[in-house]
N, C-alpha and C positions, 0 to 999 in steps of 0.2 A: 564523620557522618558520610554515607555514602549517600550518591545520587538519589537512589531507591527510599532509602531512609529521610533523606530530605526535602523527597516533593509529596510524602506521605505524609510530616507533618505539617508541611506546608497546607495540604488538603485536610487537615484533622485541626489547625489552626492552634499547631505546638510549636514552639520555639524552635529555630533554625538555624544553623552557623551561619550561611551564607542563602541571600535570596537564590530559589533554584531558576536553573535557565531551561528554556523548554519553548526554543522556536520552532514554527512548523515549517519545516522546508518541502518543498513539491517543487516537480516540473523536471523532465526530464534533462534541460538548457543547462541547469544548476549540477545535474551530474556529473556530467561529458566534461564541464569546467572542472569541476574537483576531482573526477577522476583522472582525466587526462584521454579517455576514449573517443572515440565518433558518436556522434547522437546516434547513429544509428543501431552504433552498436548498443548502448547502455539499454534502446529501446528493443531490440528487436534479435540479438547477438546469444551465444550460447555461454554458459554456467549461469551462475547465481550474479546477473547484475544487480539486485535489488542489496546483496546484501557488500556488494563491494561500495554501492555507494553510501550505506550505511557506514561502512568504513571509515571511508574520506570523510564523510560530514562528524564523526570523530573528532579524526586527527586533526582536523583544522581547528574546528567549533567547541566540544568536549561539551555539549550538551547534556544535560543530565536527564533526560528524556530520551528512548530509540522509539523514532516513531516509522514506519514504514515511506518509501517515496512510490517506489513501485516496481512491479519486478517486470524480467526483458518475458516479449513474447515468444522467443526462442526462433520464430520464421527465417531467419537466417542459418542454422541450421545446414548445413551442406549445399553452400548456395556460398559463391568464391567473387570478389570485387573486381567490378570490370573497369569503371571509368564511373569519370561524376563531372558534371557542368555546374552552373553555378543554382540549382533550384533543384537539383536531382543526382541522384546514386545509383548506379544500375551494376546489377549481379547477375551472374548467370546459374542456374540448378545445376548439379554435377552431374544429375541423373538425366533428368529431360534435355536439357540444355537451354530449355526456356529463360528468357528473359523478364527480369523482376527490377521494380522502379520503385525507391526510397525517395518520398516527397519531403524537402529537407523543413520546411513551412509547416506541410500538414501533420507529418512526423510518418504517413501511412505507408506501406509498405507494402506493392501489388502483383502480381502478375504483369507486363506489359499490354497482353490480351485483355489485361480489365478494366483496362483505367478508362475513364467516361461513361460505365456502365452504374445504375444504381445500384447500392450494396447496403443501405438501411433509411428508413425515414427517422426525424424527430420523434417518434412516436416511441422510440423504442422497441428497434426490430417488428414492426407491425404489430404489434400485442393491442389489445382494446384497454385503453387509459382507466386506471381504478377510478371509482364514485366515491369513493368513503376509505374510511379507515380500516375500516373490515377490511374489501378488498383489495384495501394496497399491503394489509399483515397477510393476506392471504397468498399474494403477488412473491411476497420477499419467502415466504415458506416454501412457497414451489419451487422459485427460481434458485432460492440460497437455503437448501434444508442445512446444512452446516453451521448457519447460524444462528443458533440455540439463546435464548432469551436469558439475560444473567439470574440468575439465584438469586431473591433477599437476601440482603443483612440479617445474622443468628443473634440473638443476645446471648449470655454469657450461659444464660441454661439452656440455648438452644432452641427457644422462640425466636419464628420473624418480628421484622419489626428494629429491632434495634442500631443504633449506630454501629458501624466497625469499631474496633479496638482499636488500640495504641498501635500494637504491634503490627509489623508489614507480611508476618506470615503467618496471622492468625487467616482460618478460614474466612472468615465476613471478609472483612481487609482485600482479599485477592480479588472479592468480587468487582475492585474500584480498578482493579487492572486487568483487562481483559487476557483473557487465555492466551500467550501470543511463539511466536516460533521456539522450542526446546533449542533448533541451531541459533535463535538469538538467544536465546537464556544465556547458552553455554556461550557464547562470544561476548556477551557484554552481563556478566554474572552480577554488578554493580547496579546497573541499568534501572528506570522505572523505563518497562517497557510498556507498548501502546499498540493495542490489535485494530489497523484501521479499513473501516469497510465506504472509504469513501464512491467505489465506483459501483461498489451497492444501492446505494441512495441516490447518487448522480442516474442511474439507469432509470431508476423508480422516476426519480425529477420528471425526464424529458418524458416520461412515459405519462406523465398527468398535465 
C-alpha cells in the first residue's frame, strides 16, 4: 500500500495495513535544523527552499503525507553575507551596495534605511476588515483569483452529490486532495499530497 493509497482509505474508512502518519510540520526553526542551512537562508535565500525542506522532512520522518512548510522569499538574491552579531545578519546588494539586516527573532529581512519605519498594520495591509461572509469570499476572490472553489463529489453517473470512490484516481476522489505542485507529483509520485493556503486565511484572520 502506498502512502497515497493509505490515507485515502483511511479517509473513506477502509481497511489499512499500517495507521498512516501525517504530522503537520511548520516554522521555518524546524527547517534550518533538518536542513542544515541558515534560517535565513531557508527563509529568504535563492532556489527552491520550500522544496528542499520537504526533502529533509522525508528522509528523517517518511511521512506519508507532503504537506507544504513554506517557500524562501528569494530577497536575498544578489545580496553577499557581510557579518552577524548575536540578534542580526547583515548583507550587502552587489548592485547598490546598500546595506540589508536579517532580524534572527523576527525572521524579517530589510533594508538598513527601513528598519523602525512602519511597513503594515494588523489590519492587513490597511484593507477595511470584511462584515460578513460575502465580503470576506469576496476579499479571498480578489486578493487569491487562483484559488478556485473545489468541484462536488460525481456519483458514478456523474450527478453531484455523491461520496467519492474507492479508487485514488477516480475524478470525485481528487477532489479530497487539492491540486498540488506537478514538481511535487513528480518528486514524491507515492505521496498524498496536501495544497496549503495557510497564509491565505492567516491574512483574511488579522484582516477581521
Amino acid at each position: 500500500m502506498t502512502s497515497r493509497e493509505r490515507i485515502y482509505a483511511a479517509l473513506e474508512g477502509r481497511e489499512v495495513d499500517t495507521i498512516p502518519v501525517a504530522p503537520l510540520f511548520w516554522g521555518a526553526e524546524y527547517g534550518w535544523k533538518l536542513t542544515g542551512l541558515p534560517l535565513w537562508e531557508v527563509l529568504h535565500g535563492p532556489g527552491d527552499m520550500g522544496m528542499k525542506v520537504l526533502e529533509a522532512i522525508e528522509d528523517r520522518h517518511h511521512p506519508d503525507w507532503v504537506i507544504p512548510t513554506h517557500g524562501s522569499s528569494h530577497r536575498l538574491e544578489g545580496k553577499t553575507y557581510s557579518h552577524e552579531d548575536q540578534a542580526h545578519v547583515y548583507f550587502i546588494d552587489n548592485s547598490s551596495g546598500e546595506e540589508w539586516v536579517f532580524h534572527k527573532e523576527g525572521h524579517w529581512l530589510l533594508p538598513k534605511s527601513q528598519i523602525g519605519k512602519a511597513r503594515m498594520d494588523h489590519q492587513g495591509a490597511n484593507i477595511d476588515p470584511p462584515r460578513n461572509k460575502a465580503e470576506a469570499d469576496e476579499w479571498l476572490k480578489r486578493t487569491h483569483p487562483h484559488l478556485d472553489p473545489p468541484s462536488p463529489p460525481l456519483t458514478e453517473e456523474g450527478n453531484e452529490g455523491a461520496m467519492p470512490q474507492d479508487e485514488p484516481n477516480s475524478s470525485a476522489s481528487q477532489t479530497c486532495e487539492q491540486e498540488a505542485s506537478r514538481v511535487w507529483r513528480k518528486r514524491f509520485p507515492d505521496k498524498f499530497l496536501v495544497g496549503s493556503v495557510h497564509p491565505v486565511f492567516a491574512g483574511l484572520a488579522y484582516s477581521m
